[in-house]
TORROVO-180024 format. One line per 3 residues: number of its first residue (from 0); their letters; for each residue x, y, z of C-alpha. Coordinates in steps of 0.02 Angstrom, whole numbers, padded with zeros to 5 digits, m for minus. Each point is the difference from the previous one (the first is absolute). Layout:
N
NUM	a	X:Y:Z ~ ...
END
This chain:
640
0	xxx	m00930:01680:00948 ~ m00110:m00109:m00104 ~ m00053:m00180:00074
3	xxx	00046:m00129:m00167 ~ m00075:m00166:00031 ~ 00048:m00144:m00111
6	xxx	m00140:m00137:m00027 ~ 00045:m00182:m00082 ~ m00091:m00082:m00089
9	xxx	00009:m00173:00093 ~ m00056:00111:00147 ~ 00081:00108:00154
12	xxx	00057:00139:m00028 ~ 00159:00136:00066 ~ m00020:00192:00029
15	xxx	00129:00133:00033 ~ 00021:00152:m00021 ~ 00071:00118:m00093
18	xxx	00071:00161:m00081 ~ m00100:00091:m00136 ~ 00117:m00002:m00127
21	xxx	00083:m00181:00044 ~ 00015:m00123:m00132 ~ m00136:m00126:00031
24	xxx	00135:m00130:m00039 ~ 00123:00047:00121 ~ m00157:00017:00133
27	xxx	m00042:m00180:m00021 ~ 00196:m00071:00011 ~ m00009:00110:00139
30	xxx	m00164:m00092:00073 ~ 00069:m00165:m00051 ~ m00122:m00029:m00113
33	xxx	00077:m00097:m00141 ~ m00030:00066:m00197 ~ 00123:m00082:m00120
36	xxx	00076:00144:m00104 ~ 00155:m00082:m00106 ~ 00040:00164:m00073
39	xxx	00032:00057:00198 ~ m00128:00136:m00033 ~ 00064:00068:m00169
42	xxx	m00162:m00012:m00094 ~ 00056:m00112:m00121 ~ m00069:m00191:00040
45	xxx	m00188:00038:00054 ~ m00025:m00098:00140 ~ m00028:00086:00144
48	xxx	m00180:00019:m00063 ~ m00106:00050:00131 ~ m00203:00064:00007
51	xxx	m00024:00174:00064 ~ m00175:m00049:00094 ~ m00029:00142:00114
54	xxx	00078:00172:00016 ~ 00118:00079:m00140 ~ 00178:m00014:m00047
57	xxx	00089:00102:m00123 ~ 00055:m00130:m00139 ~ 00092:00008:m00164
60	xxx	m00059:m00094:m00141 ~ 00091:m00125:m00066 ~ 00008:m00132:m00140
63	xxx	m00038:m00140:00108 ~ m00171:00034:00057 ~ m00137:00057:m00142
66	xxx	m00125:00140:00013 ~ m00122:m00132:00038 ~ 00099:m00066:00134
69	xxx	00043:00163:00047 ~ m00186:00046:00044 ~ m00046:m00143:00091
72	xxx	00115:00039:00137 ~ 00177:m00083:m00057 ~ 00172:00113:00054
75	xxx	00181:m00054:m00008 ~ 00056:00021:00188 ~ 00184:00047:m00060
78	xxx	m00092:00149:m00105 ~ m00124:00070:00115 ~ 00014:00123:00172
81	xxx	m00114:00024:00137 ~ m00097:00136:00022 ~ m00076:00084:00145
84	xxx	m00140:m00127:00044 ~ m00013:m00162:00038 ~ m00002:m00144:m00120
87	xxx	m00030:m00184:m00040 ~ 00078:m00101:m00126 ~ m00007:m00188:m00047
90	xxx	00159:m00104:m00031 ~ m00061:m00131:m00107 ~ 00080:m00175:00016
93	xxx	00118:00020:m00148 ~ 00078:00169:00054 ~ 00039:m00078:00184
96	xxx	00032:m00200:m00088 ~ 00184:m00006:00066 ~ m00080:m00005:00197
99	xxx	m00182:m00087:m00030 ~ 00065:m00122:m00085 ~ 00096:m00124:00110
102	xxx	m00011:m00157:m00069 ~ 00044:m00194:00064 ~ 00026:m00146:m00109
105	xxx	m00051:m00177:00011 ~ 00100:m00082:00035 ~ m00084:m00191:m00032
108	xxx	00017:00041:m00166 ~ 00139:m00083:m00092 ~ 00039:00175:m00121
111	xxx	00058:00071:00148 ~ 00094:m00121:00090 ~ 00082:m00061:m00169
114	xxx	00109:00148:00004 ~ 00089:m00021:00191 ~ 00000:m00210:m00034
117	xxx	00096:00004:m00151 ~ 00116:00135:00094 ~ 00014:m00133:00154
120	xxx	00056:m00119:m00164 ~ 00118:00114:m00099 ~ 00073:00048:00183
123	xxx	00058:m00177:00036 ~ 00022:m00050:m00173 ~ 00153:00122:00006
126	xxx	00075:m00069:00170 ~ m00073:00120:00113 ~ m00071:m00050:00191
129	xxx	m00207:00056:00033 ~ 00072:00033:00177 ~ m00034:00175:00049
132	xxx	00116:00112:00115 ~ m00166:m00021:00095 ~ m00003:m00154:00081
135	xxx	m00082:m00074:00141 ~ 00101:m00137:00134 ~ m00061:m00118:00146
138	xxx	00088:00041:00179 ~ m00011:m00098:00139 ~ 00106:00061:00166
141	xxx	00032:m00054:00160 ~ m00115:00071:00141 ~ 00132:00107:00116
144	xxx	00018:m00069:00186 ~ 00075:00062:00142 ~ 00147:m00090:m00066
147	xxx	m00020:00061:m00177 ~ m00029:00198:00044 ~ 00060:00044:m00192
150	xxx	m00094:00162:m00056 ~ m00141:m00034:m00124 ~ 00089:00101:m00144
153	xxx	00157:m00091:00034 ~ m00099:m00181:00004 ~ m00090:00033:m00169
156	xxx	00155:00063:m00082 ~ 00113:m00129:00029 ~ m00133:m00126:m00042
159	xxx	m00043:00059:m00150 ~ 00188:00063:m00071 ~ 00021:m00213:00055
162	xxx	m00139:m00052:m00122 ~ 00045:00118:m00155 ~ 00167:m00008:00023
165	xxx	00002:00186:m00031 ~ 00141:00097:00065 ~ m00101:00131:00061
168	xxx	m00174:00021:00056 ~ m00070:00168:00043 ~ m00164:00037:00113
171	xxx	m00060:00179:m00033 ~ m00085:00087:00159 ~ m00179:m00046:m00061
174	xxx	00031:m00158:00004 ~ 00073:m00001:00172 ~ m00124:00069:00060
177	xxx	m00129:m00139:m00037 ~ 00126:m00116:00014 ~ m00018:m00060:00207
180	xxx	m00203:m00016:m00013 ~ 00014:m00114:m00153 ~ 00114:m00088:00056
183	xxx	m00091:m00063:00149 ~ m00156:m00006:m00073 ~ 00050:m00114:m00130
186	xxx	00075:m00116:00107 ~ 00165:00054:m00073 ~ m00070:m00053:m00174
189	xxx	00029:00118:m00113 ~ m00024:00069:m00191 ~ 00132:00123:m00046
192	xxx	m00021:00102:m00159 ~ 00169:00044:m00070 ~ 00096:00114:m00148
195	xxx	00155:m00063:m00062 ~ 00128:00080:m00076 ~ 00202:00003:m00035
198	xxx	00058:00040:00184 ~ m00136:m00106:00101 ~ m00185:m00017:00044
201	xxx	m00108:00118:00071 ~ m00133:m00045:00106 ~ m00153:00090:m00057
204	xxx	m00131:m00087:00131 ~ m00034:m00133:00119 ~ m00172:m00092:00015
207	xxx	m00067:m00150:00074 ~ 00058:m00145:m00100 ~ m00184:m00049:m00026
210	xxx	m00031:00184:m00060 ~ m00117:m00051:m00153 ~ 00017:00173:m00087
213	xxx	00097:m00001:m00132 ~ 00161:00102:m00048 ~ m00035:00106:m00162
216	xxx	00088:00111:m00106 ~ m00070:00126:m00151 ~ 00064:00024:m00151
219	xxx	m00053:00166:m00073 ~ 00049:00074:m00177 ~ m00012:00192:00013
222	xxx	m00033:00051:m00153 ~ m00025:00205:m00045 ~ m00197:m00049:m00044
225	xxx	m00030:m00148:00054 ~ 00060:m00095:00186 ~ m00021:m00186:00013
228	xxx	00016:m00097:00151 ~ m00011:m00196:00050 ~ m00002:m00079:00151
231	xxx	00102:m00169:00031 ~ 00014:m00116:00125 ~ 00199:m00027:00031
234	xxx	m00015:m00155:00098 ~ m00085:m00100:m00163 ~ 00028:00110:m00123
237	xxx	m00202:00015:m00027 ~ m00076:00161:m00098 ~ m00120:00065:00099
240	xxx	m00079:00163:m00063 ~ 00038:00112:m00118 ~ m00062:00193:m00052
243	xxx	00035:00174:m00092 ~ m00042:00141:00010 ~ 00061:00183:m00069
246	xxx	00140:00085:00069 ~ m00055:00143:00105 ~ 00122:00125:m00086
249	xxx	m00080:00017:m00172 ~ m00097:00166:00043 ~ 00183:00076:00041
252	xxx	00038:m00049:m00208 ~ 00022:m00164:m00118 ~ 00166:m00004:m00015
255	xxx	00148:m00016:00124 ~ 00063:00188:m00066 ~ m00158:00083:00060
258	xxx	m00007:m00100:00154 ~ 00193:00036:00041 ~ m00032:00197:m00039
261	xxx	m00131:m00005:00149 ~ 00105:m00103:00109 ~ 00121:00174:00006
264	xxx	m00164:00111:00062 ~ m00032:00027:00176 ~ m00063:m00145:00077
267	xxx	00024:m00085:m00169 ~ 00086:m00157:00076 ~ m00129:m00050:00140
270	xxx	m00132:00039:m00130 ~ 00065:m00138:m00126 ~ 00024:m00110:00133
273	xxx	m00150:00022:00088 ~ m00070:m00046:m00175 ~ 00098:m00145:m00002
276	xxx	00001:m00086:00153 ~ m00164:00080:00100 ~ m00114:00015:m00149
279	xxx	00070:m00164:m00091 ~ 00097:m00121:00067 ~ m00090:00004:00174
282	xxx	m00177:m00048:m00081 ~ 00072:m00093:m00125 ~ 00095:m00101:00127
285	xxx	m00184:m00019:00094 ~ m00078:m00040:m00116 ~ 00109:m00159:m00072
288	xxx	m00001:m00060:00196 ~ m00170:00031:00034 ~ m00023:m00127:m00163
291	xxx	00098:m00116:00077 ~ m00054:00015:00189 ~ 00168:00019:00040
294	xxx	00055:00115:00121 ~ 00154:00158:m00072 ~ 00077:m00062:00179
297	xxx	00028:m00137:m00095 ~ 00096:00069:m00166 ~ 00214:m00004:00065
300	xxx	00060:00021:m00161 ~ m00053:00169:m00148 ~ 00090:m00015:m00147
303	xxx	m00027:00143:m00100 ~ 00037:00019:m00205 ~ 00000:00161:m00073
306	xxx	00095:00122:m00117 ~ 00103:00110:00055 ~ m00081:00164:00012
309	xxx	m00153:m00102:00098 ~ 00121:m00076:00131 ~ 00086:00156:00021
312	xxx	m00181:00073:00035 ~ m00053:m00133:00120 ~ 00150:00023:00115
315	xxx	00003:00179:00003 ~ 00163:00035:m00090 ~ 00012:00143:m00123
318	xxx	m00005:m00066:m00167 ~ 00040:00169:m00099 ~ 00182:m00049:m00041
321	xxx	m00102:m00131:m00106 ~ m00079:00117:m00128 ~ 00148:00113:m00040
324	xxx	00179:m00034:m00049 ~ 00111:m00121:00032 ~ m00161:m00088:00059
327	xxx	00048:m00062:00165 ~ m00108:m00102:00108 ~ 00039:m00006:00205
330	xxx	00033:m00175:00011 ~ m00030:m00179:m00127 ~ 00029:m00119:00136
333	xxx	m00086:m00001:00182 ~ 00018:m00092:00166 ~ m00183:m00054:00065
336	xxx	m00080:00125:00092 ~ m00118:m00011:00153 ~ m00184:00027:m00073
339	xxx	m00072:00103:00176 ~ 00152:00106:m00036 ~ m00097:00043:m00186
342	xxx	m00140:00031:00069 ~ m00080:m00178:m00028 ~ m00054:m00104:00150
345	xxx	00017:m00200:m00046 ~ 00068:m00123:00125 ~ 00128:00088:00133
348	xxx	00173:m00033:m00098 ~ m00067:m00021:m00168 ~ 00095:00047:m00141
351	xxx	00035:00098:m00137 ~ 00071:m00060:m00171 ~ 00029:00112:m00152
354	xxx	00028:m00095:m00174 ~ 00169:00096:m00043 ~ 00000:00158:m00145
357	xxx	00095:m00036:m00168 ~ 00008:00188:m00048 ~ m00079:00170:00022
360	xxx	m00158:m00071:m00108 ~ 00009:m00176:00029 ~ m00042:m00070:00184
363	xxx	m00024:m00130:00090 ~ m00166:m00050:m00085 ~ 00105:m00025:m00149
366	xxx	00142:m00116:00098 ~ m00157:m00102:00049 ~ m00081:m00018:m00162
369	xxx	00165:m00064:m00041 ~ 00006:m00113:00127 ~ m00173:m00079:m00037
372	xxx	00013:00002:m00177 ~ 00167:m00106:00012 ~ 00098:00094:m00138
375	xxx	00148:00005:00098 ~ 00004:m00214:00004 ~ m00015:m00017:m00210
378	xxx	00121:m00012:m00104 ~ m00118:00072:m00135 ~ m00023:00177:m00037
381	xxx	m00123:00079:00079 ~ m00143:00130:00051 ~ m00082:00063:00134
384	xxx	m00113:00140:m00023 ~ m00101:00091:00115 ~ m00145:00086:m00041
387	xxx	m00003:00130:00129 ~ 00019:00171:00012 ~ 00168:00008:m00022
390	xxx	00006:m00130:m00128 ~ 00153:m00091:00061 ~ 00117:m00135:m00114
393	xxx	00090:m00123:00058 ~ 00105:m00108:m00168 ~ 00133:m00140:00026
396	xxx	00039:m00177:00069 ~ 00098:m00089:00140 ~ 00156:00105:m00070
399	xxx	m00051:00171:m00002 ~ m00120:00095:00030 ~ m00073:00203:m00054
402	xxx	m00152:00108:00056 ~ m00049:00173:m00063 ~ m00184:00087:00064
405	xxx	m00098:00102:m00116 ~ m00152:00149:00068 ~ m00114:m00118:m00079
408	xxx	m00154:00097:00099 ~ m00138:m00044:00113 ~ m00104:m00087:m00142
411	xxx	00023:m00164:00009 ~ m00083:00005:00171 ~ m00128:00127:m00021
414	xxx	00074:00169:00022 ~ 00019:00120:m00157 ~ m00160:m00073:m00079
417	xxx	m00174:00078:00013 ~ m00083:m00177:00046 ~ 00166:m00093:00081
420	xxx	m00028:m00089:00154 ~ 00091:m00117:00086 ~ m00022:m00197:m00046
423	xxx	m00140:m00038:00136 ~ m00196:m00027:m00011 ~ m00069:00081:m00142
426	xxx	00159:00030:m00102 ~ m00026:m00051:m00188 ~ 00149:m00113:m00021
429	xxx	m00035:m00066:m00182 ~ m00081:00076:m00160 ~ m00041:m00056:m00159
432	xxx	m00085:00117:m00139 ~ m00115:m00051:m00126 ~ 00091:00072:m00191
435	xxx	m00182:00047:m00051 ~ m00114:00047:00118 ~ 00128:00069:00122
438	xxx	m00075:m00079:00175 ~ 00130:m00066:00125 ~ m00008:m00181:00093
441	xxx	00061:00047:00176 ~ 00089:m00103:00140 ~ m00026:00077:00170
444	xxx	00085:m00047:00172 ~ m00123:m00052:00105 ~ m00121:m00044:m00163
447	xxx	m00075:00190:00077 ~ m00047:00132:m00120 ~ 00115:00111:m00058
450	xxx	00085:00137:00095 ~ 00147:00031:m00111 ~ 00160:m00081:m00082
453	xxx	00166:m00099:00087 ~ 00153:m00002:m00093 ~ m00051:m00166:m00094
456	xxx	m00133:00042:m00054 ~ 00070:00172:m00036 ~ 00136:m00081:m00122
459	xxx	m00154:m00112:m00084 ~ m00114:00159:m00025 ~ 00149:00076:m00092
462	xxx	00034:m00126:m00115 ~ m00181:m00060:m00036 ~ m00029:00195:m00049
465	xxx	00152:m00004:m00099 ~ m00040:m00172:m00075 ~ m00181:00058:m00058
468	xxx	00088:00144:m00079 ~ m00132:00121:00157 ~ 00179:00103:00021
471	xxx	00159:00009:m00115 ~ 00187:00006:00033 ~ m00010:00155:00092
474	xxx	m00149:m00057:00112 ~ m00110:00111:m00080 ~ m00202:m00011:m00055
477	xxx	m00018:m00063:m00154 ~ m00168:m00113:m00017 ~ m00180:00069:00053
480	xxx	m00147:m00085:00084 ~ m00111:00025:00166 ~ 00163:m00051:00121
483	xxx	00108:00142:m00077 ~ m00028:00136:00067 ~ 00082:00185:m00012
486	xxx	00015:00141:00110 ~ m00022:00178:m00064 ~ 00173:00028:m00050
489	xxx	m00023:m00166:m00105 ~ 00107:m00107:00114 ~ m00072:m00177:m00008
492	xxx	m00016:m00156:00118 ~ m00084:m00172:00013 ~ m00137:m00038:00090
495	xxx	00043:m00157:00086 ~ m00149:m00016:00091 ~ m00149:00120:00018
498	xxx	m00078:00069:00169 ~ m00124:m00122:00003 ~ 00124:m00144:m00028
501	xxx	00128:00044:00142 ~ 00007:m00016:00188 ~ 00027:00180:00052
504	xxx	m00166:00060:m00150 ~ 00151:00114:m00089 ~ 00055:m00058:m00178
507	xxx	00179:m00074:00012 ~ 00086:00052:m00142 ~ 00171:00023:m00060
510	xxx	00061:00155:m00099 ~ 00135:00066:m00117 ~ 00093:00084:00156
513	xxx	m00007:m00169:00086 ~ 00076:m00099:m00156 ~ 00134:00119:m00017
516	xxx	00050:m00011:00177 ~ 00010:m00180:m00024 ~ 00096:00008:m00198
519	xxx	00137:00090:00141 ~ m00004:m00132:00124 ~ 00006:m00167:m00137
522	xxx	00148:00111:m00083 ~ 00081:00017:00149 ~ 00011:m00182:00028
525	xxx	00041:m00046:m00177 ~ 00126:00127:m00023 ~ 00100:m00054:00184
528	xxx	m00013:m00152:m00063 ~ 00083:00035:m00191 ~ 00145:00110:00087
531	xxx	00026:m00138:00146 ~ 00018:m00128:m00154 ~ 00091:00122:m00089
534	xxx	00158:00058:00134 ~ 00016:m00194:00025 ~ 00039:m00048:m00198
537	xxx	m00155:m00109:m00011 ~ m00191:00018:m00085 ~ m00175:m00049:00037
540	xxx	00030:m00189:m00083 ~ 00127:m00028:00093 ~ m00093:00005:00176
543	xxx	m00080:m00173:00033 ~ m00094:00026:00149 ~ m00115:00141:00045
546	xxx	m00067:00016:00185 ~ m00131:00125:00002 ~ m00075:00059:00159
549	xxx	m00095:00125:00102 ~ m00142:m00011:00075 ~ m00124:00058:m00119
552	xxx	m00131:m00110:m00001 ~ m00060:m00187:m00032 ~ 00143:m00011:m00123
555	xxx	00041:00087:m00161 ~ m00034:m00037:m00195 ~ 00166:m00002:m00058
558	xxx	m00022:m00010:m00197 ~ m00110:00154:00022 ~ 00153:00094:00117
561	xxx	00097:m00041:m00171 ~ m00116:00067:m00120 ~ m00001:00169:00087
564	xxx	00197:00007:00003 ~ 00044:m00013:00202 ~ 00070:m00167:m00020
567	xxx	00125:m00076:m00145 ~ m00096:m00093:m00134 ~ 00113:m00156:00017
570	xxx	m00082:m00195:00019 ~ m00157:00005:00145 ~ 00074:m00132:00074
573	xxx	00147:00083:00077 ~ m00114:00098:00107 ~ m00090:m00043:00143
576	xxx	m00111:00105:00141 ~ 00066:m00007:00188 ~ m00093:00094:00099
579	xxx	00066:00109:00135 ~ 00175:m00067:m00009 ~ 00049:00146:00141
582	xxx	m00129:m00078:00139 ~ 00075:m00170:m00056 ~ 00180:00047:00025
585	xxx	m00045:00068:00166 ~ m00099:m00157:00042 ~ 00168:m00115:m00044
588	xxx	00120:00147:00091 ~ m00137:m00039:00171 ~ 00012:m00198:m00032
591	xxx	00181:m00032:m00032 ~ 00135:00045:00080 ~ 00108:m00062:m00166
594	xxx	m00119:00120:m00105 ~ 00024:00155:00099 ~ 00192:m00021:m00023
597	xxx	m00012:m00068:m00181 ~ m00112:00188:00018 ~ 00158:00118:00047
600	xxx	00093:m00131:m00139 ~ m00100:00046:m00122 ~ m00016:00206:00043
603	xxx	00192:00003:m00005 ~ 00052:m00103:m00179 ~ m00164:00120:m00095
606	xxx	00083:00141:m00121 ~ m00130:00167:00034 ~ 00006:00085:m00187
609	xxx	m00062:00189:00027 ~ m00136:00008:m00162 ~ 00059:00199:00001
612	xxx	00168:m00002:m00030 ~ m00020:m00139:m00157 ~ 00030:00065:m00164
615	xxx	m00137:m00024:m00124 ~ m00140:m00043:00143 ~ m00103:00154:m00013
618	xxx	m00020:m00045:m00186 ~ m00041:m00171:00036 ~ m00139:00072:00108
621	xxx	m00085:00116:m00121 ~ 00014:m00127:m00127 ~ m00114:m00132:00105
624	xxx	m00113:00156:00050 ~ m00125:m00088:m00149 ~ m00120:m00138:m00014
627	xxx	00108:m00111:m00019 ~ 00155:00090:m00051 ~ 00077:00101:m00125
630	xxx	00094:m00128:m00075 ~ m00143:m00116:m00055 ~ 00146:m00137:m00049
633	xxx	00009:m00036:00174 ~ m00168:m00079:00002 ~ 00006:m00120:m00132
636	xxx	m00132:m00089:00097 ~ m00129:00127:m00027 ~ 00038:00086:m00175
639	x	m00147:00044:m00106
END
């Protein structure tokens, strides 16, 4: 056995040990030690880049890491095996990003609360109540007697099925159980914390009535890269924290087919969940409360959006019916489930809310997104588009609406590119390039150095390099000067910023490999988006509003997501930037009672179209696999 020990570079470090012979990427999934590998371990995305600093390992060489690099230490974990002594290796910050990088927003700033007040508007603009299925009432009873010897649970039931008129009131066991002491303590004053639903109200705690903590809930959007949480206060409706982080089941693969393939090895199920819940949700939810001195006792209510494979994941349902034919999932619709029972300890009784599926490839983050971005209440035609990893599309008005999903990829949120990170501190968000002398003007989150590139700024890299004529159609080399650079097999890639001028002292660059993983993902988009238009009778000019969202970064240029072909070149206007659209949907689905039915409304009326089985999409794909398309005519905008 050989002792492996794992050091980070923020500090601590984890040791284990192993098998000569293991895969050193296996070992450290095995340790828990979190290395992002998109690819699942395949070789093929490059970042699970680790330095060998003590001890051997037997490594292939690969594309991604130069000789240079290659002598000073650096391995790919997925491509190396232990040996028969011990060893040391270094996980640098952007190989473990997905866990080091929780991140909470502020929220005194008015970009972020913009997005959840003009939701609160557009909610009650359409008719719908901001009263949650969460609700706190006031209960005063009579002290018992000897000539009033009614039982307590008897007492507070009929007192409080008299004030709500509700025709049945139900007191689970752990509520009963505090029930007598706070009762009497209050001096029969009391706060009572209730869900309620079609058949009644369900008492979900009793406190004193001048209890002063207040009754939360958490809206989370699940995405497969990125999780997103905030915390709200139900009795006033007030945002009170809000975070991210990365979800804990990227090192098991990128996309939801890798991820469902280990879900069917031994142990694969608690492993994805332990990923989810244990290694993200859990701090995640932590963190957000520790923001917002609140108390988890506090949060009743979790209402959870995610797509379909990730929800099946999180409850611990096998979702390999999902990935072959017919492409069933186990359920689209779910009752609210106890959170203790999932492993997730909130306030005794709190529950658990699932934004209903569409389809096999469209979730619940997608009903959501619809939700928040109002589509279903227009009588114009309409867009959503979500720039995910499954690149979901939602088109139509108030009187119908479709949705088809496209494998868009990991890159609009870091994964599949050599220098992708999430959008948090140090991600370049916004590029411009100088046509002569080639030097970039960077934005960074945080206004830190560089560490490497969100999907904004990913999309604005692109299209500057493409606009400067640095890459043609293909995404290939084509200009020279000290920030092109070319490996030995003559591969090039653009310096974005050297050593010296990043926050990790390792260039951050982006290569041809990179751009062509990213051609795929923009042609994915625009091509779902051509056959969706297509199956329906209508074109691009024809759509007059586009919501775009996702939550990959500060915002996103759209002119330049034109000019590289991912989005229609039709009038700039039509578009506009919402943000993470899933995380808002949940937020209305935890605030409104009238929103999480209009929810299930708007699940059952949306048309799934299977991409697959559509004549003529394939082409459309290979056809927008170019900067910015094959068909130059459909980007008048940006001709010669």
């Amino acid at each position: 056995m050989a002792r492996v020990l794992f050091q980070f570079e923020d500090g601590g470090d984890v040791s284990i040990f192993a098998v000569p012979g293991e895969n050193l990427l296996e070992v450290a999934r095995k340790a828990n030690v979190v290395i992002d590998a998109p690819c699942s371990g395949n070789g093929s995305c490059g970042k699970c880049q680790v330095r060998l600093v003590s001890g051997t390992l037997t490594s292939q060489k690969t594309r991604h890491i130069s000789q240079e690099q290659y002598d000073h230490g650096w391995r790919l974990a997925c491509a190396s095996t232990v040996e028969d002594d011990d060893v040391c290796v270094l996980v640098p910050d952007i190989a473990s990003a997905y866990k080091s990088r929780l991140k909470t927003a502020d929220l005194s700033s008015p970009e972020e609360l913009q997005v959840f007040q003009q939701l609160q508007q557009n909610i009650e603009g359409a008719g719908l109540s901001r009263v949650s299925n969460i609700r706190t009432v006031t209960l005063t009873l009579d002290a018992p007697s000897l000539d009033d010897t009614m039982p307590d649970n008897e007492r507070f039931t009929r007192a409080l099925t008299a004030l709500l008129g509700a025709e049945r009131v139900t007191v689970p066991f752990h509520v009963l159980v505090k029930l007598p002491d706070v009762m009497r303590e209050s001096g029969f004053h009391l706060k009572c914390v209730l869900y309620a639903h079609d058949d009644g109200v369900d008492v979900l705690d009793v406190l004193a009535a001048d209890n002063a903590a207040p009754v939360c809930g958490l809206a989370v959007d699940i995405g497969t890269t990125t999780v997103s949480a905030v915390l709200v206060n139900l009795e006033t409706g007030a945002l009170l924290s809000k975070g991210s982080t990365g979800n804990g089941q990227i090192r098991f693969g990128a996309d939801v087919i890798n991820r469902i393939i280990e879900q069917q090895k031994p142990d694969g199920v608690d492993k994805l969940r332990s990923a989810i819940i244990e290694e993200t949700l859990i701090p995640l939810i932590d963190t957000v409360c520790d923001s917002a001195d609140v108390s988890k006792k506090s949060i009743y209510g979790l209402a959870v959006a995610s797509n379909t494979t990730m929800n099946h994941l999180l409850l611990g349902i096998n979702a390999d019916y999902l990935r072959t034919e017919p492409y069933i999932p186990a359920f689209f619709e779910l009752e609210p489930l106890d959170t203790e029972a999932m492993g997730i300890s909130l306030a005794p009784g709190a529950k658990l809310t699932v934004a209903p599926n569409i389809g096999s490839y469209v979730g619940g983050d997608i009903t959501a997104g619809s939700l928040a971005s109002m589509i279903w209440n227009t009588p114009d035609l309409s867009m959503l588009i979500d720039l995910g990893t499954n690149g979901e599309i939602v088109f139509g008005n108030a009187d119908f609406l479709m949705s088809c999903a496209c494998s868009a990829g990991p890159a609009f949120e870091g994964g599949d590119i050599s220098c992708g990170m999430r959008a948090t501190a140090g991600a370049i968000d916004a590029v411009t390039i100088d046509e002569e002398t080639m030097d970039p003007t960077l934005s960074v989150i945080g206004g830190e150095k560089p560490i490497g590139l969100c999907g904004s700024g990913l999309i604005d890299i692109i299209a500057e390099l493409l606009r400067t004529g640095i890459i043609n159609g293909k995404g290939k080399f084509v200009r020279e000067g000290r920030r092109i650079e070319r490996d030995d097999l003559g591969m090039g890639s653009y310096v974005i910023a050297f050593p010296e001028e990043s926050s990790t002292g390792r260039k951050v660059a982006i290569n041809e490999v990179d751009i062509d993983n990213f051609i795929r993902a923009k042609g994915a988009i625009f091509s779902a988006i051509m056959t969706l238009l297509n199956s329906l009778g209508f074109t691009p000019e024809d759509v007059q509003h586009i919501s775009v969202a996702g939550g990959i970064g500060s915002g996103i240029n759209i002119k330049n997501a034109v000019r590289i072909g991912m989005l229609p070149d039709i009038s700039l206007e039509k578009f506009r930037y919402i943000g993470n659209s899933s995380l808002a949907g949940a937020y209305a689905m935890l605030t409104s009672a009238d929103a999480a039915r209009k929810l299930i409304e708007v699940a059952r009326s949306t048309t799934y179209l299977e991409l697959s089985t559509q004549p003529g999409y394939m082409d459309e794909f290979v056809a927008a696999c170019f900067l910015p398309h094959t068909d130059a005519s459909l980007f008048p905008s940006f001709l010669g």
